[in-house]
VOLUMGU-479336 format. One record per residue: residue number from 1; y, x, z of N, C-alpha, C in turn. Coordinates in Angstrom, 1 decimal. Example, Ala and Ser with C-alpha at 12.3 -4.5 7.8 and 13.67 -1.06 7.14 Angstrom:
<pts>
PT    n    n_yy    n_xx    n_zz   ca_yy   ca_xx   ca_zz    c_yy    c_xx    c_zz
PT    1    -5.7    13.2     7.8    -4.5    12.3     7.8    -3.3    13.2     7.8
PT    2    -2.2    12.8     7.1    -1.1    13.7     7.1     0.0    12.9     7.9
</pts>
This chain:
<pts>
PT    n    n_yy    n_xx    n_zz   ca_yy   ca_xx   ca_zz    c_yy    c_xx    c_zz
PT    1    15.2   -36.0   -83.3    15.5   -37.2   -82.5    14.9   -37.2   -81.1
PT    2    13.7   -36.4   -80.7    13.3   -36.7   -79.7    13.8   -35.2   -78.8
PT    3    14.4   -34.5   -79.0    15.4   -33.8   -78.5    16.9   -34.5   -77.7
PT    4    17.2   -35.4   -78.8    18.4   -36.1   -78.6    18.2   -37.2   -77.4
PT    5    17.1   -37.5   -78.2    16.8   -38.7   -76.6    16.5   -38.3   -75.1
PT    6    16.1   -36.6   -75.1    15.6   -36.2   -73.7    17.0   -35.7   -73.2
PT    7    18.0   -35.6   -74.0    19.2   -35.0   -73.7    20.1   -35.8   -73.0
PT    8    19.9   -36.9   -73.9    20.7   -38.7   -73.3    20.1   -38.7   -71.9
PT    9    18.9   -38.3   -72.0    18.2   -39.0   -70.3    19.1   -38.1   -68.7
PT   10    18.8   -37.0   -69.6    19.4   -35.6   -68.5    20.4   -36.6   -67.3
PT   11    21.5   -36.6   -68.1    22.2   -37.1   -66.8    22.8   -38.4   -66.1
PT   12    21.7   -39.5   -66.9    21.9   -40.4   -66.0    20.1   -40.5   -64.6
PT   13    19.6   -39.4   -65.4    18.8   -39.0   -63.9    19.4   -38.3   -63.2
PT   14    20.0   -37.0   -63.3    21.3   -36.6   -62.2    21.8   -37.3   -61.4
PT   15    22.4   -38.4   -62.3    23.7   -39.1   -61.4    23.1   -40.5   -60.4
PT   16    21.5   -40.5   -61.1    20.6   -41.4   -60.0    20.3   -41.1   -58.9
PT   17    19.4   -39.3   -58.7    19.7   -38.7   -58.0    20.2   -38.1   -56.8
PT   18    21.5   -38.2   -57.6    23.0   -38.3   -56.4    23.2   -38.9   -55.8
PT   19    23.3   -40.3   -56.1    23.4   -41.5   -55.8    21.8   -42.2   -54.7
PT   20    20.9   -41.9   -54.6    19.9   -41.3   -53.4    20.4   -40.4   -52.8
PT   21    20.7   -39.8   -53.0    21.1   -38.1   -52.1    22.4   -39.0   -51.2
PT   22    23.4   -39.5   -52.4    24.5   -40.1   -51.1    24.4   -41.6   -50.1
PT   23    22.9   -42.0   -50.5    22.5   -43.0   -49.5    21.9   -42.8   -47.5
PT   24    21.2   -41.5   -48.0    20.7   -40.7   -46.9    22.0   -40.4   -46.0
PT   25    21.8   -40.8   -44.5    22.5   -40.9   -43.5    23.0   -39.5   -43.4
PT   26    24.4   -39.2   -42.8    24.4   -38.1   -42.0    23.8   -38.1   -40.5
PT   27    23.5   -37.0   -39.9    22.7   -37.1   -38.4    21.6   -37.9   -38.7
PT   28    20.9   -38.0   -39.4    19.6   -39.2   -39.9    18.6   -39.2   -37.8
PT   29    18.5   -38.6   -37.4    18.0   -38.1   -35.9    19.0   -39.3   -34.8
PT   30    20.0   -38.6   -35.0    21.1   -39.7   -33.6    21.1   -40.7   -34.1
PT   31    21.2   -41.2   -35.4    21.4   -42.5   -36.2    20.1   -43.4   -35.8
PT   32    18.7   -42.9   -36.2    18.0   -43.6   -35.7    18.1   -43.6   -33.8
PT   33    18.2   -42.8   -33.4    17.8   -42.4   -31.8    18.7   -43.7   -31.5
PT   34    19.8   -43.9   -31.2    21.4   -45.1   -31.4    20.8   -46.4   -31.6
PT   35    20.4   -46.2   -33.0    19.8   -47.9   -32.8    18.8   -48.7   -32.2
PT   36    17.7   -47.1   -32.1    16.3   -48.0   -31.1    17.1   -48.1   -30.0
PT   37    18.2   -47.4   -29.2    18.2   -47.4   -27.8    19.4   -48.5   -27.5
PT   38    20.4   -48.7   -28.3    21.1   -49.8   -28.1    21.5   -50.8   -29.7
PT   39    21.2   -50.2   -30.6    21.0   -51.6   -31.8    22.0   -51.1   -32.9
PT   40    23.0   -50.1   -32.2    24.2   -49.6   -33.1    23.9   -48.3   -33.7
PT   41    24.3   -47.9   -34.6    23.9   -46.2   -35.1    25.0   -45.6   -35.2
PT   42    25.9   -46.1   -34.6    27.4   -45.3   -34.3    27.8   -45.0   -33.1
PT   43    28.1   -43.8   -32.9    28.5   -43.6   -31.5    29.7   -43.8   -30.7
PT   44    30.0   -44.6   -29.5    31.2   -45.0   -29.4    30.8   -45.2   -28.1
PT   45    32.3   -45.3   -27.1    32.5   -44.7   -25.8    31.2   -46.3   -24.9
PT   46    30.8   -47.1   -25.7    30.1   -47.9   -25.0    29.1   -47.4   -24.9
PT   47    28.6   -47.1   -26.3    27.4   -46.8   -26.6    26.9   -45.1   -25.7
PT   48    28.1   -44.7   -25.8    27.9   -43.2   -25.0    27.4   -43.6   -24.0
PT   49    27.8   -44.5   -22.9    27.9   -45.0   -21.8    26.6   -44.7   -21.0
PT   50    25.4   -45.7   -22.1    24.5   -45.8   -22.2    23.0   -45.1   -22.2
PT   51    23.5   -44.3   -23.1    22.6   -43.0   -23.0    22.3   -42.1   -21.8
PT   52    21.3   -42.2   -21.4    20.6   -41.2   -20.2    21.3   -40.2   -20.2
PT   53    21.8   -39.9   -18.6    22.1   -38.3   -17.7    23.5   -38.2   -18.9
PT   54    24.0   -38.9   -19.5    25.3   -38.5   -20.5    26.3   -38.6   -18.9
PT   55    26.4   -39.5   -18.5    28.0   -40.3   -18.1    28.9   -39.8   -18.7
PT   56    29.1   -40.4   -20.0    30.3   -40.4   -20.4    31.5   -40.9   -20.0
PT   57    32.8   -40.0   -19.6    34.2   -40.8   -19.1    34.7   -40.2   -20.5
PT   58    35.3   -41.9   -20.4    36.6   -42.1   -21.9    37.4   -41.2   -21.7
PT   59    38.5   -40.5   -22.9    39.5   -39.7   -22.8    38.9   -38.0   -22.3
PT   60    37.6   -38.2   -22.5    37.3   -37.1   -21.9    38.4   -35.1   -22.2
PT   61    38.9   -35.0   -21.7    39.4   -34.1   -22.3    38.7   -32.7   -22.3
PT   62    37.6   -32.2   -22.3    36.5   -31.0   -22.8    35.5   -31.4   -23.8
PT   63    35.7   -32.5   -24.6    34.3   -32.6   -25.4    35.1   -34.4   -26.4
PT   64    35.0   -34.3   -27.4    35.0   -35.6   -27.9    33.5   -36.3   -28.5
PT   65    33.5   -37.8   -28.6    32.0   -38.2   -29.2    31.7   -37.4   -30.3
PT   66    32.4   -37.1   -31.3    31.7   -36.6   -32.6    31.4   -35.4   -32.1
PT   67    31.6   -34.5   -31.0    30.5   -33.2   -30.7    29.5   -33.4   -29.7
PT   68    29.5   -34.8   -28.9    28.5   -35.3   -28.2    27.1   -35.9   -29.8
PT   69    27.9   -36.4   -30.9    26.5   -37.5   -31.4    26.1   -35.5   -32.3
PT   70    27.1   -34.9   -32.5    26.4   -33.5   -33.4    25.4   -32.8   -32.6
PT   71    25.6   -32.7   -31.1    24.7   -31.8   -30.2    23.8   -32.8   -30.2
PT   72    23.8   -34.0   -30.0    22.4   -35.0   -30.0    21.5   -34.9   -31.5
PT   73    22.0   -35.1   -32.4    20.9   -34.5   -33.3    20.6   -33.1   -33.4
PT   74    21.2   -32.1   -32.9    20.4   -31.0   -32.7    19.2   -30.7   -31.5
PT   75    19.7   -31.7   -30.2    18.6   -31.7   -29.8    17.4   -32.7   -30.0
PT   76    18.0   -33.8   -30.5    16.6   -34.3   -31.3    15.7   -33.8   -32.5
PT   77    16.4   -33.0   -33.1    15.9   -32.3   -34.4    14.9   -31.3   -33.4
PT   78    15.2   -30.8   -32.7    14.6   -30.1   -32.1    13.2   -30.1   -31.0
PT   79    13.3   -31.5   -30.9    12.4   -32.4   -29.8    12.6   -31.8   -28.7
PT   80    14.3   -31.7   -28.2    14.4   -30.9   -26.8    14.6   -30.0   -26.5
PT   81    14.5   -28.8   -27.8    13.9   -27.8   -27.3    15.6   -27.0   -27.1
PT   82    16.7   -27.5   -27.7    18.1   -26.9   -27.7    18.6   -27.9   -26.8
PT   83    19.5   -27.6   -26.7    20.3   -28.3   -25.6    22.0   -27.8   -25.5
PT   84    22.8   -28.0   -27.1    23.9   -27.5   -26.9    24.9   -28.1   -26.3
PT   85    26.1   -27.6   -25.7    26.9   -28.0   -25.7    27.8   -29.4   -26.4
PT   86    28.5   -30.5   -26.1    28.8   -30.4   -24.6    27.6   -31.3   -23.7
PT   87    26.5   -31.6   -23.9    25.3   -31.8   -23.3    24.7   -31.0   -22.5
PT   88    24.4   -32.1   -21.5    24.1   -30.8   -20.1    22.4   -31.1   -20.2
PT   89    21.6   -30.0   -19.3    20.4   -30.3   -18.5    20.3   -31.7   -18.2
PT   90    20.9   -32.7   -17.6    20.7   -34.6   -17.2    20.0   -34.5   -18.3
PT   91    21.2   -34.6   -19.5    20.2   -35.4   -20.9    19.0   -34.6   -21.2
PT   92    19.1   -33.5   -20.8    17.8   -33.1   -21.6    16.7   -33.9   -20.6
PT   93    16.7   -33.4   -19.6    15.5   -33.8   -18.5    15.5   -35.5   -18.6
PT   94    16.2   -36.4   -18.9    16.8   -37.5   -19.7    15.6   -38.0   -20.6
PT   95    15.9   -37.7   -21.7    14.9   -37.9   -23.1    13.8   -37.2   -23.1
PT   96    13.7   -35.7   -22.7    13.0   -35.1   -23.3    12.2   -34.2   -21.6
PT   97    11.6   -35.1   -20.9    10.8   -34.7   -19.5     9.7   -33.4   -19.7
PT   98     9.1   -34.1   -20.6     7.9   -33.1   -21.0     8.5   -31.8   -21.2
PT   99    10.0   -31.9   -21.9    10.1   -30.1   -22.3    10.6   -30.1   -21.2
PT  100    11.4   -30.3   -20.3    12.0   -29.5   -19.1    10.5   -29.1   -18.4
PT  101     9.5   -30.3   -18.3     8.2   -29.6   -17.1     7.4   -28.2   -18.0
PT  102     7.8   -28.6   -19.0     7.2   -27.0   -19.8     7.7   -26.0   -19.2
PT  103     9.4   -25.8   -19.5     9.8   -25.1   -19.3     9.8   -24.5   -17.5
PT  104     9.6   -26.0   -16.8     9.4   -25.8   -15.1     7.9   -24.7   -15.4
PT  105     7.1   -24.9   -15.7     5.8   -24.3   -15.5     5.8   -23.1   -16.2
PT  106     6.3   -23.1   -17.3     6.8   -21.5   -17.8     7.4   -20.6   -17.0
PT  107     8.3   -20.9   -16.7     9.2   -20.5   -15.6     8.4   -19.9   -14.3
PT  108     7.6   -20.8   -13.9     7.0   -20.8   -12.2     5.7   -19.6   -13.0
PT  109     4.9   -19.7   -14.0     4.1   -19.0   -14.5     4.4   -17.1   -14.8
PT  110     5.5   -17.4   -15.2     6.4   -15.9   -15.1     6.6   -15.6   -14.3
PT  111     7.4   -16.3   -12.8     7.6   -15.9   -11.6     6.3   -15.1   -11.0
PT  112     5.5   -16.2   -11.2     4.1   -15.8   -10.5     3.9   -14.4   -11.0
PT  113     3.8   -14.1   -12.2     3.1   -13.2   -13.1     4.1   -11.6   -12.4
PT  114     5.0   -12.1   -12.7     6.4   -10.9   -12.2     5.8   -10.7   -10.6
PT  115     5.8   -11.8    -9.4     5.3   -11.2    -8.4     4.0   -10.6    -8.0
PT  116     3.1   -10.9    -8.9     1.8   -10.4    -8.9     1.8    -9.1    -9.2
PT  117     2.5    -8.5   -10.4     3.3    -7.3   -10.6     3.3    -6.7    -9.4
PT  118     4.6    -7.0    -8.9     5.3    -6.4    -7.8     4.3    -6.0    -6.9
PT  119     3.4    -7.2    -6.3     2.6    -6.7    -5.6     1.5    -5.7    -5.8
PT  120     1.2    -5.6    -6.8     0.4    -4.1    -7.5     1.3    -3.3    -6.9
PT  121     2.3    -3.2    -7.4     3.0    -1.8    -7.4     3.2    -1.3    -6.5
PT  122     3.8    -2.7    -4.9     3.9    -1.9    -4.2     3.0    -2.1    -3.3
PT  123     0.9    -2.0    -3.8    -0.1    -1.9    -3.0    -0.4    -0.5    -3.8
PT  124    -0.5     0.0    -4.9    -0.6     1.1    -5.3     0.5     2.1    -4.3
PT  125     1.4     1.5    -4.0     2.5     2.5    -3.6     2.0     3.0    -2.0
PT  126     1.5     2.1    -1.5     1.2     1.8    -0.2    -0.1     2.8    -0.5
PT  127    -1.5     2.8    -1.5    -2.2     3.3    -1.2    -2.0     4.7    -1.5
PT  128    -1.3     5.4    -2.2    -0.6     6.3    -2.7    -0.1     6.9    -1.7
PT  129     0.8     6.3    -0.8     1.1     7.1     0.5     0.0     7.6     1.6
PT  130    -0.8     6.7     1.4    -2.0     6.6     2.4    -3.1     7.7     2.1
PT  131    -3.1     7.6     1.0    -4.1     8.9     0.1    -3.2    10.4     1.0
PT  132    -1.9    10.5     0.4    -1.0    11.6     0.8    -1.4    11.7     2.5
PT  133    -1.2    10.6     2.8    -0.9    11.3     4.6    -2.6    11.5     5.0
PT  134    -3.8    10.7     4.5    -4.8    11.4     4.6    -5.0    13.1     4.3
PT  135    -4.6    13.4     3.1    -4.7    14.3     2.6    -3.9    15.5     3.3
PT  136    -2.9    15.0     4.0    -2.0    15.7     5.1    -2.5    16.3     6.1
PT  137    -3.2    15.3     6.9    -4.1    15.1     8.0    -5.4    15.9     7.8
PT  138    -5.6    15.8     6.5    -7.2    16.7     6.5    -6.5    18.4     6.3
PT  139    -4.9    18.6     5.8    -4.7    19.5     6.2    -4.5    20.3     7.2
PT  140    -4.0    19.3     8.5    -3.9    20.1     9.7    -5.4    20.1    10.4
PT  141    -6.1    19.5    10.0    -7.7    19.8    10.7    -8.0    20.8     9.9
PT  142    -8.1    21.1     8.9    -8.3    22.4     8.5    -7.4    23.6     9.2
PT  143    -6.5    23.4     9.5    -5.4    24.2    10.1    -6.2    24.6    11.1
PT  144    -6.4    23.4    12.1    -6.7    23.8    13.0    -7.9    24.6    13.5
PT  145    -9.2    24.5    12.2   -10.3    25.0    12.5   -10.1    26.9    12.8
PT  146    -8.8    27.3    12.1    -8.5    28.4    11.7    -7.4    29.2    13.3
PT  147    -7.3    28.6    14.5    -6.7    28.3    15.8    -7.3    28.7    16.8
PT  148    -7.0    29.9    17.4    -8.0    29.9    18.7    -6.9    29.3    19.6
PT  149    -7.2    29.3    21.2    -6.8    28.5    22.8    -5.2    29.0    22.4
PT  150    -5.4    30.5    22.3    -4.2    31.6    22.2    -3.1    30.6    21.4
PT  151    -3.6    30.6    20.1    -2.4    29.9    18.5    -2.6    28.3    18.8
PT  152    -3.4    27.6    19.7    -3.6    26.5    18.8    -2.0    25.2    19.4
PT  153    -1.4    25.9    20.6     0.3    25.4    20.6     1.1    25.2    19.7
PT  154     1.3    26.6    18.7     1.9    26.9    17.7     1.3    26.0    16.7
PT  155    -0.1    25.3    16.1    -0.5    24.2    15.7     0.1    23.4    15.9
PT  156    -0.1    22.7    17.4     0.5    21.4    17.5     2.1    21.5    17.0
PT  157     2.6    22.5    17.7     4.3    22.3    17.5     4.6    22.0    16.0
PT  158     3.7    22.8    15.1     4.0    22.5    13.3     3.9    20.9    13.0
PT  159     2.4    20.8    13.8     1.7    19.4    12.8     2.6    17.9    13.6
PT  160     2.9    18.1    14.9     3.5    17.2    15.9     4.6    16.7    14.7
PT  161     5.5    17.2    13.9     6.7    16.4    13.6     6.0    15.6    12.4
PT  162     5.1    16.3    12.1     4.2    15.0    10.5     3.3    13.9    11.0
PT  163     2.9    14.4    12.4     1.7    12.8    13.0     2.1    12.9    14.7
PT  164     2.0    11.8    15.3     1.9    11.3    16.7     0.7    12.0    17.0
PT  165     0.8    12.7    18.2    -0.2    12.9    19.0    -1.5    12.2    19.1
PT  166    -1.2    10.6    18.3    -2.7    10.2    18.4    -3.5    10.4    17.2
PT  167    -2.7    10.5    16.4    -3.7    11.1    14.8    -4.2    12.9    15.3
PT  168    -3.8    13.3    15.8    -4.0    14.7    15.6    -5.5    14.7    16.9
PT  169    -5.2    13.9    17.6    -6.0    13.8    19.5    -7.5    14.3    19.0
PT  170    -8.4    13.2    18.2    -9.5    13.6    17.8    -9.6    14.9    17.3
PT  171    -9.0    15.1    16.3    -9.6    16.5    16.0    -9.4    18.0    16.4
PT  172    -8.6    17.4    17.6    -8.5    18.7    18.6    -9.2    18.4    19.8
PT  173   -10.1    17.3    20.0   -11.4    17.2    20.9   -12.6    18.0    20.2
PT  174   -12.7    17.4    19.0   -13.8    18.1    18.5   -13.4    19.5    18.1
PT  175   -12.1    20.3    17.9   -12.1    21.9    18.2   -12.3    22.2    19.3
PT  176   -11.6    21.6    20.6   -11.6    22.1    21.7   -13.0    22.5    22.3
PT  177   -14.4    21.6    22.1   -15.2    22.2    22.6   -16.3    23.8    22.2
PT  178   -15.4    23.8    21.0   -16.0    25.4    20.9   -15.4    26.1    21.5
PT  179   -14.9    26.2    22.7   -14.2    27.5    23.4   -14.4    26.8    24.8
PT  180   -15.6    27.7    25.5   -16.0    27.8    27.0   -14.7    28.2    27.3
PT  181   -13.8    28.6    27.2   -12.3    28.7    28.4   -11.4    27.5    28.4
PT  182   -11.9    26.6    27.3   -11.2    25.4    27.4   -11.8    24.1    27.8
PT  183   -12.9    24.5    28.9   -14.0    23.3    29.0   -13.1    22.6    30.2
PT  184   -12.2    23.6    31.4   -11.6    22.3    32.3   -10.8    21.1    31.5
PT  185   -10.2    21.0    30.3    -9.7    20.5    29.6   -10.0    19.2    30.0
PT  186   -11.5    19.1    29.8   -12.3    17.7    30.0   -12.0    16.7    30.6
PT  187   -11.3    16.8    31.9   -10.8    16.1    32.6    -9.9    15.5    32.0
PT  188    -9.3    15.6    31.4    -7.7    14.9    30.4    -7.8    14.5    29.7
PT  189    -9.4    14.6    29.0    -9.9    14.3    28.2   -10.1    12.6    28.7
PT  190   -11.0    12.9    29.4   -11.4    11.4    30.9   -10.9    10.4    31.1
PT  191    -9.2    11.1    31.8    -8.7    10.9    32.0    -7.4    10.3    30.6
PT  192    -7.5    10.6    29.9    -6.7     9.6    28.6    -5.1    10.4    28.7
PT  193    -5.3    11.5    29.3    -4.0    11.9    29.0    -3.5    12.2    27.5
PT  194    -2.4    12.1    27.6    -1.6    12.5    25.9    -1.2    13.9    25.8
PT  195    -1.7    14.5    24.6    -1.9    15.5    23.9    -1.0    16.7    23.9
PT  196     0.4    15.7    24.5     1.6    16.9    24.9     1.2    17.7    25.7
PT  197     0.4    16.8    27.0     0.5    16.9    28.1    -1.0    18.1    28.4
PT  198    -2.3    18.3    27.5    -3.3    19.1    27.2    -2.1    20.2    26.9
PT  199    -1.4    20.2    25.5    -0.6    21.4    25.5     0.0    21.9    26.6
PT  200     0.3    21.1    27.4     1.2    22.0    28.4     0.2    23.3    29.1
PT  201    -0.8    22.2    29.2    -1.9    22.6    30.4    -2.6    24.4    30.0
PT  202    -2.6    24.5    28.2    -3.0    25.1    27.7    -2.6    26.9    27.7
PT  203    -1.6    27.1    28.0    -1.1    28.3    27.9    -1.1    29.2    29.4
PT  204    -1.5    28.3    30.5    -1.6    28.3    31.8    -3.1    28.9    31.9
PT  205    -4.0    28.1    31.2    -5.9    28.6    30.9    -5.8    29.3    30.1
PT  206    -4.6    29.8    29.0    -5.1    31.1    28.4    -4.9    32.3    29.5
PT  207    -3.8    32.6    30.2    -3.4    33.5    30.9    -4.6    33.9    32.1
PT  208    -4.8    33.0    32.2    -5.8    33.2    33.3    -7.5    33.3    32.9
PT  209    -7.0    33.7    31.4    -8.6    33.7    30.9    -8.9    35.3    31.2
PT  210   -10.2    35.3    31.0   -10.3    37.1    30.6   -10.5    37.5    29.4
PT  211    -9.9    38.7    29.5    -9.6    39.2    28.1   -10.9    39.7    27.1
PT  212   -12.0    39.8    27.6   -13.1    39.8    27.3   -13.8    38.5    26.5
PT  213   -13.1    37.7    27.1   -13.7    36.0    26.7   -13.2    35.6    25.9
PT  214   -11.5    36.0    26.1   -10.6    35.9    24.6   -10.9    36.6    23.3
PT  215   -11.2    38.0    23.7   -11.6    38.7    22.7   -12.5    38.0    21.9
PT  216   -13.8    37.0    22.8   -15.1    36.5    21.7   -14.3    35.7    21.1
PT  217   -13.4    34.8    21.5   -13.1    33.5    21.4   -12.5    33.5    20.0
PT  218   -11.8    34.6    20.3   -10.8    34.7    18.8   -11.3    35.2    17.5
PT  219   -13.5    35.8    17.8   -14.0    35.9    16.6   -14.6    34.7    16.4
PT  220   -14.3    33.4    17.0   -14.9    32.2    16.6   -14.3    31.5    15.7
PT  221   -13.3    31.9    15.3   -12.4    31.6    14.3   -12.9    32.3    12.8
PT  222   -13.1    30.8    12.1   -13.8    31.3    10.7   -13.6    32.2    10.3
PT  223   -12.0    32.5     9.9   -11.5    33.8     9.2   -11.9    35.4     9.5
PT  224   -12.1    35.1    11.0   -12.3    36.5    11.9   -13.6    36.2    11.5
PT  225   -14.7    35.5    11.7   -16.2    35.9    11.4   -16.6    36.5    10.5
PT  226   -15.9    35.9     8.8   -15.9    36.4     7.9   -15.4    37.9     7.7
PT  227   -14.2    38.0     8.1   -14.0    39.5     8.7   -14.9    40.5     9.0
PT  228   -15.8    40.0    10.3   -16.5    40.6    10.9   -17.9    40.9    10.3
PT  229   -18.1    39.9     9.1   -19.4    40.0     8.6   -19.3    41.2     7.2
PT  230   -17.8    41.2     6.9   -17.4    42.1     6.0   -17.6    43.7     6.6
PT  231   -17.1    43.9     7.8   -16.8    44.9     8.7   -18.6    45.5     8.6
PT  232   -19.2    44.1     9.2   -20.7    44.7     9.3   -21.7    45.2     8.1
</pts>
């Protein structure tokens, strides 16, 4: 008997059930959103009217209400965060301010983030080159230490197409004074002339050097000393 009676119960709880289940609104979201905002929970070309950043025009031919009140419960369901079709950006920024400024500051926060980026990369890029053309530069001063009066044209002519005469200026003042045949130089020195213009001057004071003087000059050169200390 008490089989029978739990059996009897079965389905008029089902069909109670159901009957709750088919009270519950469709769109339960737009339904309520509709009535706080104008009193009706149906949507209709008045009531469209009404609604924030919609402007709804009657007869619209790209969109009818029943896919305007479907996209409004999705973005209510959502608190904003969707925004389908045929609903634009208005309604969102409309209802839902807070998520568009999120998404404004998300937005500007990435930008930032992406140019901050950029800027690394191209101050690494920058110092990267800067490292290289130092490292260039300390090659032609090495070059040069290796130069007597005789070669040191053939220097400039190499190093001249990698640096302007004023990167290279110093450290062919401070070679120049190890060679007593190149001490008239000085004057152009003084004088602030440019470095082409020392080269010219230069192959004029070798010729008229003596060959005795060149001879030492050209063991002043590291490689030759070393040489010479090998010899000895």
């Amino acid at each position: 008997m008490v089989a029978s009676n739990s059996t009897a119960k079965t389905p008029r709880s089902k069909k109670s059930a159901a009957k709750r289940g088919a009270r519950l609104p469709a769109m339960p979201y737009v339904r309520t959103f509709l009535r706080v905002l104008t009193g009706s929970g149906r949507l209709n070309a008045t009531v469209a009217r009404q609604i924030p950043g919609l402007n709804w025009v009657p007869k619209n031919r790209h969109s009818n209400l029943k896919q305007v009140e479907e996209a409004l419960e999705i973005m209510i369901a959502t608190g904003g965060e969707a925004c389908p079709l045929p609903l634009t950006p208005d309604v969102q920024a409309e209802l839902f301010p807070e998520v568009m400024h999120t998404r404004t500051d998300r937005r500007l926060h990435r930008a930032k983030i992406s140019t901050t980026r950029q800027l690394r990369r191209e101050a690494r890029e920058v110092d990267q080159q800067c490292r290289l053309r130092r490292n260039l530069l300390a090659q032609a001063e090495l070059d040069l230490n290796f130069q007597s009066p005789e070669t040191v044209c053939t220097w400039y002519t190499r190093w001249s197409d990698e640096f302007d005469a004023g990167e290279l200026t110093s450290a062919f003042w401070r070679w120049q004074t190890r060679f007593a045949s190149l001490k008239e130089l000085e004057w152009l020195r003084l004088s602030g002339e440019p470095l082409y213009v020392v080269m010219y001057e230069i192959p004029f004071i070798v010729r008229e050097t003596a060959e005795h003087i060149r001879a030492a000059e050209r063991w002043l050169v590291p490689n030759k000393l070393k040489h010479h200390r090998g010899e000895a």
